[in-house]
N, C-alpha and C positions, 0 to 999 in steps of 0.2 A: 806407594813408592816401590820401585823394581830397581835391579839392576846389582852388581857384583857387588857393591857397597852396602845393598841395603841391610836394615837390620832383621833379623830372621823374626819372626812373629813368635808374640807372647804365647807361651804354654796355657794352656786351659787352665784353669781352676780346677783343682783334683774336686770330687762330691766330697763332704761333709763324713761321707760314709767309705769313701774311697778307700782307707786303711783298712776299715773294720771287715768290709766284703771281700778283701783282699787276702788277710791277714791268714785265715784259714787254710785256703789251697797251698800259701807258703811255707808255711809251716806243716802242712799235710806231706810237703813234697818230699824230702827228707825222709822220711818214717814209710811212705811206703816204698821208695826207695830201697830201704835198708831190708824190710820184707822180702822184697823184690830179690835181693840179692842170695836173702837167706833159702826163701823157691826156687834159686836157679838151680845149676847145673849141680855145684856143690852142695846141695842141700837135700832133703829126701826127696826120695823118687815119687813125683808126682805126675798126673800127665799135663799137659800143656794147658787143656780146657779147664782142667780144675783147679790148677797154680792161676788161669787170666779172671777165675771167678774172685778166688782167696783176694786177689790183690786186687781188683775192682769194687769189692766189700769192704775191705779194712782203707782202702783208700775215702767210698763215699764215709765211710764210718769216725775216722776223723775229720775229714772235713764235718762232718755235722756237731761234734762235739767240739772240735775246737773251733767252729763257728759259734755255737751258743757261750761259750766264755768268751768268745773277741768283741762280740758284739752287745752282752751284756750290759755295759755302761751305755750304749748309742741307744738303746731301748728304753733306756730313761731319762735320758739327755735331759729331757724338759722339767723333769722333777725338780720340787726347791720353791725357795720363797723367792719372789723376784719384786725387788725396789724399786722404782721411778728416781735415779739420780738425784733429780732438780724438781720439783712441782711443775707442775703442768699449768701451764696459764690460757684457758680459755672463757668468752663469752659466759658458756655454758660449761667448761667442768675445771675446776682448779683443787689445787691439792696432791698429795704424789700415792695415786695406785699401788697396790701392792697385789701381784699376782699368786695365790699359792696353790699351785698345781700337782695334780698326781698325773706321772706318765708311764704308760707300760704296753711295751710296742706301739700299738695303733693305737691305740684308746687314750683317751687324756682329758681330763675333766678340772673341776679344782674351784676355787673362790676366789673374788675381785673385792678386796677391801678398799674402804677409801677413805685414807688418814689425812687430819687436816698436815699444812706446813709443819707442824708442832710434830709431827707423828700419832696424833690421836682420831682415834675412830670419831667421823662425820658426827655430826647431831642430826642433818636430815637423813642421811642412807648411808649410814655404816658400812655396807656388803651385798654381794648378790651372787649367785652361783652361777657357774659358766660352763656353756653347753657347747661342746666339741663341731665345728662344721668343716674345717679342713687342718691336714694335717700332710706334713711331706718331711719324711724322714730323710732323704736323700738332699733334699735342698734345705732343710734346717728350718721349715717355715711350719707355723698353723696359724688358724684363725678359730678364734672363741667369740662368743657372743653371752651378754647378758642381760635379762629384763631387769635394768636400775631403777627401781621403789615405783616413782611414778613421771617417769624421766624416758620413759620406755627402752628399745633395743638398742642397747649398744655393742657395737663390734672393738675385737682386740685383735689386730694383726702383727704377728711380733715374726721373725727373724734371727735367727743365732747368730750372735759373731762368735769366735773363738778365737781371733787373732791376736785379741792382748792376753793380758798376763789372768786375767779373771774374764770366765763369760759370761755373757750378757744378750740381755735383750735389743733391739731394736722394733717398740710398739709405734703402730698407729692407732689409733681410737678416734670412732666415730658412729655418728648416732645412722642406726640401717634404714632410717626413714630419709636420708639426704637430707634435713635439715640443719645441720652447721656441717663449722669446718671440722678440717682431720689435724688432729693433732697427734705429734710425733713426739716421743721422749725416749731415754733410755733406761734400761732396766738394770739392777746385777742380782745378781746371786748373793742374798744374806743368808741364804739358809738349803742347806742342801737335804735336810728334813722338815717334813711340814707335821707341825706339832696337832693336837687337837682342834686346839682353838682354833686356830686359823685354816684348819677343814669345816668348822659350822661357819654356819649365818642363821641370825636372828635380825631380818630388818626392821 
């Protein structure tokens, strides 16, 4: 729809990461500013070339340091134990998953437990370890996969929200042979450390 009335279009979605990448050069700006000032005119006698070097180096120089603190926590985002809400009711898998992952930067690996309704570890397949196949730090998303007992490869496609008050997951699971459906639940955050135990598996 057009025209002097219409309503102007919705703003983009800032990235997931939009503060973090940001937050640096804002914060840089200030500081080398102040440098800036202290190299000019009123400051010791420097030449030109050698004052645009100083303040082109203290400038990359924070930004890289107050990049590694801004972004600190975004590099672990996925870390923590993550709960299936509500059990999952499938054909083929019921019971509520529990995700407990290590995340650091790129890399991200972790265990897939699977507790009956009650919260107790399966009697057929307790757990299985979960091998990293995509990962997007900007859009909040990865995909894990795991070989369940004898159940063969299952995939975990999960997605960040952060929009309420606690984050969470948003999984789907489904076996990578195309043989059932995909079932979708939610996850949260019970734990923002993953203890021992719940880094083994013993199937």
């Amino acid at each position: 729809m057009s025209g002097d009335g219409a309503n102007p279009a919705p703003a983009a979605a800032p990235s997931p990461l939009g503060d973090c990448h940001a937050r640096p050069r804002v914060l840089a700006q200030p500081l080398v500013a102040t440098v800036s000032r202290y190299l000019g005119p009123g400051g010791p006698r420097w030449s030109g070339r050698a004052q645009s070097r100083w303040v082109a180096t203290l400038a990359w120089f924070f930004t890289v340091v107050l990049g590694l603190t801004a972004c600190a926590d975004a590099s672990r985002r996925f870390t923590g134990v993550w709960r299936a809400v509500e059990p999952l009711d499938s054909t083929w898998l019921t019971g509520r998953p529990e995700l407990a992952i290590g995340h650091f930067g790129r890399e991200l690996t972790g265990v897939v437990h699977f507790l009956d309704d009650n919260g107790l570890p399966s009697q057929s397949c307790p757990c299985a370890f979960l091998d990293q196949r995509d990962l997007d730090l900007d859009l909040g998303t990865f995909v894990v996969t795991a070989e369940v007992c004898d159940a063969g490869i299952w995939a975990f496609e999960a997605t960040l929200d952060e929009n309420g008050a606690d984050p969470a997951l948003e999984v789907t699971v489904y076996r990578t042979d195309a043989t059932s459906d995909r079932v979708t639940g939610r996850f949260v955050l019970e734990d923002v450390f993953v203890s021992d135990d719940r880094r083994e598996c013993e199937p």
